[in-house]
PASEBA-1860 file (N, C-alpha, C; in nm, 3 decimals):
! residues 216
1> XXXXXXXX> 1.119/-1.605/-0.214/1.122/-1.570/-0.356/0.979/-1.558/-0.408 ~ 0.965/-1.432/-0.479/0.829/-1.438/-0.524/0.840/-1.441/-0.695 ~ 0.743/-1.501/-0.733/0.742/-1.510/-0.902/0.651/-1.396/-0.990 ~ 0.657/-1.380/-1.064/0.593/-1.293/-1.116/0.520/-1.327/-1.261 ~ 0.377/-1.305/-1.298/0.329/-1.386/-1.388/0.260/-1.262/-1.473 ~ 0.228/-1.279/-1.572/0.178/-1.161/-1.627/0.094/-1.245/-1.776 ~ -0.041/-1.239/-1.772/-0.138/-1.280/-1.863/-0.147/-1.175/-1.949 ~ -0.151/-1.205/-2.094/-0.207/-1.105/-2.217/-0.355/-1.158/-2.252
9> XXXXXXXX> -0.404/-1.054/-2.274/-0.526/-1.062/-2.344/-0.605/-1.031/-2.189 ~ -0.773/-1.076/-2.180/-0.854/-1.030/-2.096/-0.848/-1.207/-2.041 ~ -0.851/-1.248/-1.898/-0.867/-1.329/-1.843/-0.972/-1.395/-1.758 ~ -1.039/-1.505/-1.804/-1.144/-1.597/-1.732/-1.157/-1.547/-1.601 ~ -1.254/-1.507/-1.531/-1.229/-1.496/-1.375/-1.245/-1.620/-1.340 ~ -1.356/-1.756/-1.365/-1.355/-1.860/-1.282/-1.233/-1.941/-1.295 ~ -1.153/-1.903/-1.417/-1.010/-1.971/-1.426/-0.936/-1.901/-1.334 ~ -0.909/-1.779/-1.326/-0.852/-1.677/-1.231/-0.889/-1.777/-1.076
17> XXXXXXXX> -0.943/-1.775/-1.061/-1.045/-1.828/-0.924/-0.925/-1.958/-0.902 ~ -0.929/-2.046/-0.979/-0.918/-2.213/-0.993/-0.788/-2.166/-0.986 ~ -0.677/-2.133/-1.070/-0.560/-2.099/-1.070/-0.488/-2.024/-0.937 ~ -0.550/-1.921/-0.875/-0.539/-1.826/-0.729/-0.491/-1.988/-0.657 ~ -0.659/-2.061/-0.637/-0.653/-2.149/-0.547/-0.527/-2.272/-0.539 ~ -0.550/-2.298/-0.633/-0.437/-2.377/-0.662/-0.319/-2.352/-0.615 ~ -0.293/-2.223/-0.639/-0.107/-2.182/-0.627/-0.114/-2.174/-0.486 ~ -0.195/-2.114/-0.401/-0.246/-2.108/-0.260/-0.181/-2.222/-0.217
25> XXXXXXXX> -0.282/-2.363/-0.218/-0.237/-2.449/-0.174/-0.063/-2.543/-0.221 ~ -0.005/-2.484/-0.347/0.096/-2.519/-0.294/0.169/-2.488/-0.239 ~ 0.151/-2.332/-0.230/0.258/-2.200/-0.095/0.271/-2.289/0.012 ~ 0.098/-2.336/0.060/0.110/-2.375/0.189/0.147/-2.550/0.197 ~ 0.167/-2.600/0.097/0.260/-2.738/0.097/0.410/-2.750/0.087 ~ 0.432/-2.571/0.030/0.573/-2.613/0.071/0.645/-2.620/-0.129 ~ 0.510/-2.651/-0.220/0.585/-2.685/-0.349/0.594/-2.593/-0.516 ~ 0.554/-2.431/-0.384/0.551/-2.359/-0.483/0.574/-2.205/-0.420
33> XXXXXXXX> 0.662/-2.132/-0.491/0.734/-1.981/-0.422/0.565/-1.918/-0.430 ~ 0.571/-1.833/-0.347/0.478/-1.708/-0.351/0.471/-1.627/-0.519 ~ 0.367/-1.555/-0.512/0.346/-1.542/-0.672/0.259/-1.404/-0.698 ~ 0.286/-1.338/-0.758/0.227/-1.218/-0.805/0.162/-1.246/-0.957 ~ 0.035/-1.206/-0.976/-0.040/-1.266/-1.090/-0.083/-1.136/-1.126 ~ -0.017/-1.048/-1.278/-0.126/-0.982/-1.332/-0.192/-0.972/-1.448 ~ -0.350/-0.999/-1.472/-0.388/-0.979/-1.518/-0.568/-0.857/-1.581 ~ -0.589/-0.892/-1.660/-0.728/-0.801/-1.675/-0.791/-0.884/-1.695
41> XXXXXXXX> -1.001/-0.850/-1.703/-1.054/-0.907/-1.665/-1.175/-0.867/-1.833 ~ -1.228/-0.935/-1.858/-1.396/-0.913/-1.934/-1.477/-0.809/-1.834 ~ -1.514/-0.740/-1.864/-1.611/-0.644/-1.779/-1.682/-0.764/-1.703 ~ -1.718/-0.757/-1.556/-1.767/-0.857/-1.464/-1.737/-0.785/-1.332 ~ -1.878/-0.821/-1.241/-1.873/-0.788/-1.108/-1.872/-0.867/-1.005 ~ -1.812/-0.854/-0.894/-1.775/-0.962/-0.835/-1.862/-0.908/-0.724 ~ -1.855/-1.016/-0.603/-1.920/-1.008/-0.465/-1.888/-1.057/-0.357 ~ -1.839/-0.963/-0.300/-1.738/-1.043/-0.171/-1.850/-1.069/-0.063
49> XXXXXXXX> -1.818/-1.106/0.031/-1.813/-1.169/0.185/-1.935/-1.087/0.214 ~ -1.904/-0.929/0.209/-1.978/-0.835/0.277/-2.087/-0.758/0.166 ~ -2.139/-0.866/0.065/-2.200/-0.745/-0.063/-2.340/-0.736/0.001 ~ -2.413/-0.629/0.007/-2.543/-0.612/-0.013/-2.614/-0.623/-0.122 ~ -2.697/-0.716/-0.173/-2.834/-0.731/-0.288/-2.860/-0.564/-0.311 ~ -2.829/-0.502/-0.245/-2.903/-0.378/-0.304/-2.802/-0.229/-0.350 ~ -2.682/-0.328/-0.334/-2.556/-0.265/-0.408/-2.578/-0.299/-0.565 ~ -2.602/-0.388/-0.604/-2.608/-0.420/-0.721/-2.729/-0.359/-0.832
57> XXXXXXXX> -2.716/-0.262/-0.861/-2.835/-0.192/-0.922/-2.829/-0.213/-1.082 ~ -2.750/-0.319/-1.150/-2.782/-0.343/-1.270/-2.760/-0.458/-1.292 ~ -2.825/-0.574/-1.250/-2.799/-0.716/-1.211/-2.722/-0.785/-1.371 ~ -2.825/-0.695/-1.453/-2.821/-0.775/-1.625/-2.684/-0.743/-1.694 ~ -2.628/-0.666/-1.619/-2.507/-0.535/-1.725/-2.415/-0.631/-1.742 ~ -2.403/-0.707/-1.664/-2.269/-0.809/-1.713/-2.255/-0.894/-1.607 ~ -2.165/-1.021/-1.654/-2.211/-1.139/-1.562/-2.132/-1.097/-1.386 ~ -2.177/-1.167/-1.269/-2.142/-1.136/-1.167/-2.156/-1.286/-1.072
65> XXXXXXXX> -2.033/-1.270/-1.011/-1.927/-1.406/-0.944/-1.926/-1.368/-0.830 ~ -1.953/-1.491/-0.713/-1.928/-1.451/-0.612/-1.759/-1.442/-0.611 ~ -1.700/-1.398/-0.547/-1.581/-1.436/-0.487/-1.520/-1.457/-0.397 ~ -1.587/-1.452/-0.314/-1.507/-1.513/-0.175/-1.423/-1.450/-0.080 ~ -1.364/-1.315/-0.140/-1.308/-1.250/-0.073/-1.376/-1.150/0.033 ~ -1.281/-1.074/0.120/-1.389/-0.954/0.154/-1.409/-0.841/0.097 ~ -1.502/-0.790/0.140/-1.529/-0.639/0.090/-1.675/-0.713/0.031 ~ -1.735/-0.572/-0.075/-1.847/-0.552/-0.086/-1.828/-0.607/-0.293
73> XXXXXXXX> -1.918/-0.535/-0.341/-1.908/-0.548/-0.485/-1.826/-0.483/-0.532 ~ -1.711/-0.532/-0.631/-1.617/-0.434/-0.708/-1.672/-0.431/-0.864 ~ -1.575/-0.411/-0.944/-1.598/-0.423/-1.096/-1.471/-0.459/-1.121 ~ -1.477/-0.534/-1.205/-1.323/-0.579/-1.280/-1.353/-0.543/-1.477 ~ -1.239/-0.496/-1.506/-1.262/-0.531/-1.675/-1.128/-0.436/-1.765 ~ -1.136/-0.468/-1.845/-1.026/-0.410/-1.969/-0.990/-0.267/-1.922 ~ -0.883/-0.250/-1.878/-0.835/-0.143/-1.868/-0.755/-0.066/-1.727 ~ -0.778/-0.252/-1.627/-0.776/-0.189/-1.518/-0.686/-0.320/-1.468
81> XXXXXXXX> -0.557/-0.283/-1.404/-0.474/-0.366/-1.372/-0.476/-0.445/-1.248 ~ -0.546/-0.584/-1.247/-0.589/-0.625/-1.119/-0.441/-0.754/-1.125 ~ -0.398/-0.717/-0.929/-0.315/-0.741/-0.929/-0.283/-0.898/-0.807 ~ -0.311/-1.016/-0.866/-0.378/-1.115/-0.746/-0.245/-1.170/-0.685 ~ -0.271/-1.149/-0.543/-0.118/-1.175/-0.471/-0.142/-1.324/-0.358 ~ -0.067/-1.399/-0.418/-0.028/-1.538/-0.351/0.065/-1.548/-0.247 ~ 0.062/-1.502/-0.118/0.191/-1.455/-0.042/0.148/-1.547/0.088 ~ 0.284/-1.576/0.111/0.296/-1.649/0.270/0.258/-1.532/0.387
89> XXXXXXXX> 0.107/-1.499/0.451/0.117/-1.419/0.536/0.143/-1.494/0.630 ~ 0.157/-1.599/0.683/0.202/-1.685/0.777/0.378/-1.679/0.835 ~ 0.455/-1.702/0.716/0.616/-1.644/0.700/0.619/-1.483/0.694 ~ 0.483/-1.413/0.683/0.495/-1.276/0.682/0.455/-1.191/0.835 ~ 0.458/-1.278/0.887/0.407/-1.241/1.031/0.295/-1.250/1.120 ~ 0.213/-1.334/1.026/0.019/-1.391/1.055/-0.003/-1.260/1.128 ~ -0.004/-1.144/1.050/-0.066/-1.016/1.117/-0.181/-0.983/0.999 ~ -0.280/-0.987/1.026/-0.364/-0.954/0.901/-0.410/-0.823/0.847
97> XXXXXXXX> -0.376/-0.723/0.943/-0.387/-0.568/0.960/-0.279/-0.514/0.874 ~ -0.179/-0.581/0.936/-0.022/-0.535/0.902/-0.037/-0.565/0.744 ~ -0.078/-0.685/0.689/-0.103/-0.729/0.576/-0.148/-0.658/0.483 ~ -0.286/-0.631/0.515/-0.393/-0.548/0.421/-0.329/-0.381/0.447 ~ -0.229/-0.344/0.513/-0.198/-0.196/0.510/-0.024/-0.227/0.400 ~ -0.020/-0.311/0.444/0.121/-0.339/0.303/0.038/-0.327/0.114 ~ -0.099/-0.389/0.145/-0.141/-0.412/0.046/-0.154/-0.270/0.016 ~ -0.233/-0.180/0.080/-0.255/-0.023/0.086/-0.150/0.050/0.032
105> XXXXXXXX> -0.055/-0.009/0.075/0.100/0.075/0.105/0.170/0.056/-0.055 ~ 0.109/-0.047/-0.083/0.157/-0.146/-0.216/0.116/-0.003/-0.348 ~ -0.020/0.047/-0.312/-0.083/0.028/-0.445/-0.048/0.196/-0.413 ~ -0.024/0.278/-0.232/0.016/0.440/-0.274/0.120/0.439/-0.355 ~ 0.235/0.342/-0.295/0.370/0.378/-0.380/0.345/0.358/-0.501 ~ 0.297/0.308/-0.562/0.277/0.256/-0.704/0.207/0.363/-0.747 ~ 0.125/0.454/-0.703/0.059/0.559/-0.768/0.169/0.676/-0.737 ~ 0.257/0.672/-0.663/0.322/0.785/-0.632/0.430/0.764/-0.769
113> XXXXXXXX> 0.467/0.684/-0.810/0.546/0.633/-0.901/0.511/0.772/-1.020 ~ 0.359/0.758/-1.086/0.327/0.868/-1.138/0.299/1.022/-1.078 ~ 0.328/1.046/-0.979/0.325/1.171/-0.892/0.182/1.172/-0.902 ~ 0.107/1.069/-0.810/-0.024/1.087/-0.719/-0.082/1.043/-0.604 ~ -0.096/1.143/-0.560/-0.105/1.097/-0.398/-0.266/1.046/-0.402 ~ -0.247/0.886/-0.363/-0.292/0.782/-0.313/-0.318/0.779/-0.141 ~ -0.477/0.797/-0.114/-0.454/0.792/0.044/-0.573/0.705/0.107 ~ -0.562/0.681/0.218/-0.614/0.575/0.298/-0.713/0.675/0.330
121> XXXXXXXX> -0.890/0.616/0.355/-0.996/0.650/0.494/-1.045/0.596/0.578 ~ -1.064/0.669/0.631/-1.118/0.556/0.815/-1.262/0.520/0.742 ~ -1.279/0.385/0.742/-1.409/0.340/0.763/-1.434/0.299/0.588 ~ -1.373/0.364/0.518/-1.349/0.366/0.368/-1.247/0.265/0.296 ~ -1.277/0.136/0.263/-1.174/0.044/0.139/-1.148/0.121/0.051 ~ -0.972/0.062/0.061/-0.921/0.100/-0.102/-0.846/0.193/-0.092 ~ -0.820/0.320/-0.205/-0.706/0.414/-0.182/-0.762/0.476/-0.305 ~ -0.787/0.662/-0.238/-0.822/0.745/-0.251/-0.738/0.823/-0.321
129> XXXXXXXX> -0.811/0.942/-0.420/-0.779/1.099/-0.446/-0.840/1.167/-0.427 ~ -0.754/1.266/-0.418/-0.878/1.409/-0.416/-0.868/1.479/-0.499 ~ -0.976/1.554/-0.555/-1.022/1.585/-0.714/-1.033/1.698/-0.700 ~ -0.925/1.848/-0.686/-0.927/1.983/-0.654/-1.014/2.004/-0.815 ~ -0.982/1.962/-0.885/-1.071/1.953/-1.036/-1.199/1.981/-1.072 ~ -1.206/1.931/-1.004/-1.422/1.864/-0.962/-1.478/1.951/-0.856 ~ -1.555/2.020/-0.905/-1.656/2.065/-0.811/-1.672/2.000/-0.640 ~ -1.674/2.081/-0.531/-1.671/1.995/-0.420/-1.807/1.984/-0.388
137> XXXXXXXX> -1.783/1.885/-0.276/-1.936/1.841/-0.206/-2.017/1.936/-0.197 ~ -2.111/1.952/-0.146/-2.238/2.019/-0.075/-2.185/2.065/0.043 ~ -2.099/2.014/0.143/-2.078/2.022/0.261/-1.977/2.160/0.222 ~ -1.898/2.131/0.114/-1.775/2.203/0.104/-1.660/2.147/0.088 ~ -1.636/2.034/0.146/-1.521/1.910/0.161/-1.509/1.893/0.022 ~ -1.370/1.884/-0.009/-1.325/1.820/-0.157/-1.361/1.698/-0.239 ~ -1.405/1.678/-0.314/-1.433/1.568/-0.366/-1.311/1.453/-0.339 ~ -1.389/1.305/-0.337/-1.296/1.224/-0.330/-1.318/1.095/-0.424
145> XXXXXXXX> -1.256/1.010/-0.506/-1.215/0.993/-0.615/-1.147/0.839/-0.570 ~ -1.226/0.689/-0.542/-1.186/0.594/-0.561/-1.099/0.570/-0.676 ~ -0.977/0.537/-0.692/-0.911/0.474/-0.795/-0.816/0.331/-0.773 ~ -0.841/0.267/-0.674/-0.851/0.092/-0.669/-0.889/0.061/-0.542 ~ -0.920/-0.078/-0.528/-0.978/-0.153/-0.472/-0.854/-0.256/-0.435 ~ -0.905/-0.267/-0.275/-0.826/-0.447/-0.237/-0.939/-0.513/-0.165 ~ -0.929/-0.623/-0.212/-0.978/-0.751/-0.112/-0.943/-0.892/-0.100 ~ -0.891/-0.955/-0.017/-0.841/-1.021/0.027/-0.880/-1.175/0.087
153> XXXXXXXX> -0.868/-1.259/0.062/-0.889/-1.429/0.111/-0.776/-1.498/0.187 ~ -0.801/-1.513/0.264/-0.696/-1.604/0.333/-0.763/-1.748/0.386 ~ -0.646/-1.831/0.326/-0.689/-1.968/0.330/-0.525/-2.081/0.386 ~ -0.573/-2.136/0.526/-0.431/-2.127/0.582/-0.285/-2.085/0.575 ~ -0.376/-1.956/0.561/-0.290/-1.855/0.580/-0.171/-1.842/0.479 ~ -0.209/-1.832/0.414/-0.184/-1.812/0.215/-0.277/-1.713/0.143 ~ -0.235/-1.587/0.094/-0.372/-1.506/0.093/-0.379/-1.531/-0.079 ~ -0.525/-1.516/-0.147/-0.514/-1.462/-0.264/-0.652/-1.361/-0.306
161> XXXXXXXX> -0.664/-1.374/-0.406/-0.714/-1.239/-0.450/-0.607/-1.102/-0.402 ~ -0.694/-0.987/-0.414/-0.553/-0.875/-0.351/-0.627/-0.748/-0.431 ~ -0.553/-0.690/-0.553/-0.594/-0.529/-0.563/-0.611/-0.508/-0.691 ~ -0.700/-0.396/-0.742/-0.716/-0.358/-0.877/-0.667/-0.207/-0.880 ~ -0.589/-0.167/-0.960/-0.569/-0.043/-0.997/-0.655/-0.002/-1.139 ~ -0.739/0.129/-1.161/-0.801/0.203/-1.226/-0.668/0.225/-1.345 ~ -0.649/0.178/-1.486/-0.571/0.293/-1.561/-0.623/0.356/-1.662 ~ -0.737/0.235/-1.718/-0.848/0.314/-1.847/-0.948/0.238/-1.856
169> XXXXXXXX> -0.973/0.179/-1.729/-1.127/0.098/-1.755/-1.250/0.231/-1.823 ~ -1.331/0.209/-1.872/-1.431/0.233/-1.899/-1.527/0.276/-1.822 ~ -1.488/0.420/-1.735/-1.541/0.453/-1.591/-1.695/0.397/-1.568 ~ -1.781/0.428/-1.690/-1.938/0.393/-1.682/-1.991/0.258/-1.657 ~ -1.861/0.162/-1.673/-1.925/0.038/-1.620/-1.907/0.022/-1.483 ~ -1.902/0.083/-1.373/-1.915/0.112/-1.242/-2.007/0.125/-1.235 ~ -2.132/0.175/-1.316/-2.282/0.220/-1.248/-2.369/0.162/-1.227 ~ -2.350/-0.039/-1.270/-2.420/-0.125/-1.242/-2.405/-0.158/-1.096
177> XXXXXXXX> -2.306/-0.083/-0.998/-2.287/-0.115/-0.857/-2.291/-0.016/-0.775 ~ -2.325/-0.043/-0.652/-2.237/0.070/-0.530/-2.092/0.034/-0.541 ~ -1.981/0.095/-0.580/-1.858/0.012/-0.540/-1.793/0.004/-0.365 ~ -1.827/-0.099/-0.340/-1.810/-0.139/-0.215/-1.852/-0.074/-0.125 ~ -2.024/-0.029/-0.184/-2.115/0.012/-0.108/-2.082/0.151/-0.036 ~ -1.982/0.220/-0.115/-2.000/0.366/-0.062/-2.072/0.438/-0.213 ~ -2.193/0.505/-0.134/-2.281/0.595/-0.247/-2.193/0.728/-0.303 ~ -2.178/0.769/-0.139/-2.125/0.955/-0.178/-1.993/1.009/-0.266
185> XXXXXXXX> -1.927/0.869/-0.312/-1.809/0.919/-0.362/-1.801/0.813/-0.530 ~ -1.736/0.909/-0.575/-1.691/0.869/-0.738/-1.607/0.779/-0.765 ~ -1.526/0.706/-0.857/-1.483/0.624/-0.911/-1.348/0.759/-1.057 ~ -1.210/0.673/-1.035/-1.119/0.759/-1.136/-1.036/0.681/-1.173 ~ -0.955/0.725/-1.232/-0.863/0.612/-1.317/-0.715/0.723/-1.323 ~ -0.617/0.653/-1.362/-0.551/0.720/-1.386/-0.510/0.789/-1.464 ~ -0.596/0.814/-1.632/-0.617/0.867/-1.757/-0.711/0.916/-1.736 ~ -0.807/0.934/-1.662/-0.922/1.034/-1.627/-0.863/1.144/-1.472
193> XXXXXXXX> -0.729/1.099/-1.466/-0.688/1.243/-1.366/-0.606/1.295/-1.475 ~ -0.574/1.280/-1.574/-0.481/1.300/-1.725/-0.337/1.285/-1.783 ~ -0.338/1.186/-1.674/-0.186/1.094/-1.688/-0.202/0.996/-1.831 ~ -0.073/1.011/-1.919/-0.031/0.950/-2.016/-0.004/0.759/-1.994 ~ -0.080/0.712/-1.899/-0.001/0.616/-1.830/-0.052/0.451/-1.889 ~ 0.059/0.379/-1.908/-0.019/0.275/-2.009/-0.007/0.098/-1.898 ~ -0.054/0.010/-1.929/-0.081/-0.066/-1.876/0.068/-0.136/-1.769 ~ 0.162/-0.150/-1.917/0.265/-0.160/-1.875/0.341/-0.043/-1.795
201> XXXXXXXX> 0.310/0.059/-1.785/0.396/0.185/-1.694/0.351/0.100/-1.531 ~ 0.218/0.064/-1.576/0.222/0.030/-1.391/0.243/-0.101/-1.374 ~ 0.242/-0.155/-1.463/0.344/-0.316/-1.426/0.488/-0.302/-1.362 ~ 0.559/-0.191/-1.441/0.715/-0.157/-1.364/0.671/-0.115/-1.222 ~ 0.607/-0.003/-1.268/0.598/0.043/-1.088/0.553/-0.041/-0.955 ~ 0.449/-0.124/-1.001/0.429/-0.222/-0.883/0.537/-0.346/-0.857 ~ 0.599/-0.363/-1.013/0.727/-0.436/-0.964/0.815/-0.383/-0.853 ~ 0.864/-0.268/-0.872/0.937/-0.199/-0.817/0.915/-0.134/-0.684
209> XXXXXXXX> 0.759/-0.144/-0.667/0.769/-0.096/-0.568/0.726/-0.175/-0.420 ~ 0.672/-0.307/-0.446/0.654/-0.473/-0.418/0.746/-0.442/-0.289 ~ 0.870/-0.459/-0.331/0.953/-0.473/-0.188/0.958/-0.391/-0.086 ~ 0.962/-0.230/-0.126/0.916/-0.125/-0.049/0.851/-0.155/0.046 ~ 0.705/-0.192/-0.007/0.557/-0.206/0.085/0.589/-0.334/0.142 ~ 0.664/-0.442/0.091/0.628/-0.556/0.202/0.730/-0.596/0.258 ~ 0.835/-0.494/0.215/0.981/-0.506/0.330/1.069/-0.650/0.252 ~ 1.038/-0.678/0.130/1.050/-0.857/0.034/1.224/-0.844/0.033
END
């Protein structure tokens, strides 16, 4: 059984942090169901496992947390539905591949929900568009168009942290970072591809589409 929690207003990340951990350890005691947490964030950049010092090109723009997870630097803040998942990967098959491609799998269906194809790259975090819209590369290749982020903690084998979906953050506060250290590609949302789509439209859809991706 998984629970489902849903914060109003913009949420503390070091409370976010303290709260993740917490529920973590009671998954793995046994005294608390698995848990889906969503909330938004204060504009703030985080720094996983793998950040480079020289991703961070606007140190002052707003405050920045390590977090513990992997990946590189993201951005969190108002407008963008970050979605922190407390799940038994242990009762889920201690496959950690299998895991982080459910998470993948989590956030296409959920964009397909609004008719947009959401796609995976080799070597590339997160889940992609392509922007027939936008002028293409130099090379010729279509532009491509980050619109969320996952990264992931596992702590005997209880994961938390998890994924942010783009719906109207404030695209320009991305430029204090590399986001997760890829230069050549852009940052989109889902009101900047020109979907009507509101915070709550993708609360249903990731409800709904939860079991799909992790077979629940």
């Amino acid at each position: 059984m998984v629970d489902w929690r849903t914060s109003e207003g913009l949420t503390d990340y070091e409370f976010a942090l303290r709260e993740m951990e917490a529920r973590a350890e009671a998954i793995r005691a046994g005294t608390a169901n698995e848990a889906i947490w969503l909330v938004e964030h204060p504009p703030l950049y985080t720094a996983g496992t793998s950040a480079s010092p020289a991703d961070l090109t606007d140190p002052d723009r707003f405050p920045v947390y390590e977090a513990r997870r992997g990946g590189q630097y993201t951005y969190h803040g108002p407008g963008q539905r970050v979605a922190y998942a407390m799940l038994d990967v242990d009762a889920r098959g201690r496959d950690i591949r299998r895991f982080v491609a459910s998470m993948e799998e989590w956030v296409i269906l959920t964009l397909a929900e609004f008719n947009v194809t959401g796609e995976r790259r080799q070597g590339r975090v997160g889940v992609w568009v392509v922007r027939p819209d936008k002028p293409a590369n130099p090379d010729g290749s279509p532009r491509e168009d980050k619109i969320a982020a996952i990264g992931i903690r596992l702590k005997k084998w209880v994961s938390f942290h998890g994924l942010s979906i783009n719906v109207e953050p404030d695209l320009g506060h991305f430029d204090g970072i590399v986001p997760c250290g890829i230069r050549e590609h852009g940052v989109t949302s889902l009101v900047d591809l020109g979907l009507p789509v509101t915070m709550e439209d993708v609360d249903v859809a990731l409800k709904r589409t939860f079991p799909l991706a992790f077979d629940a």
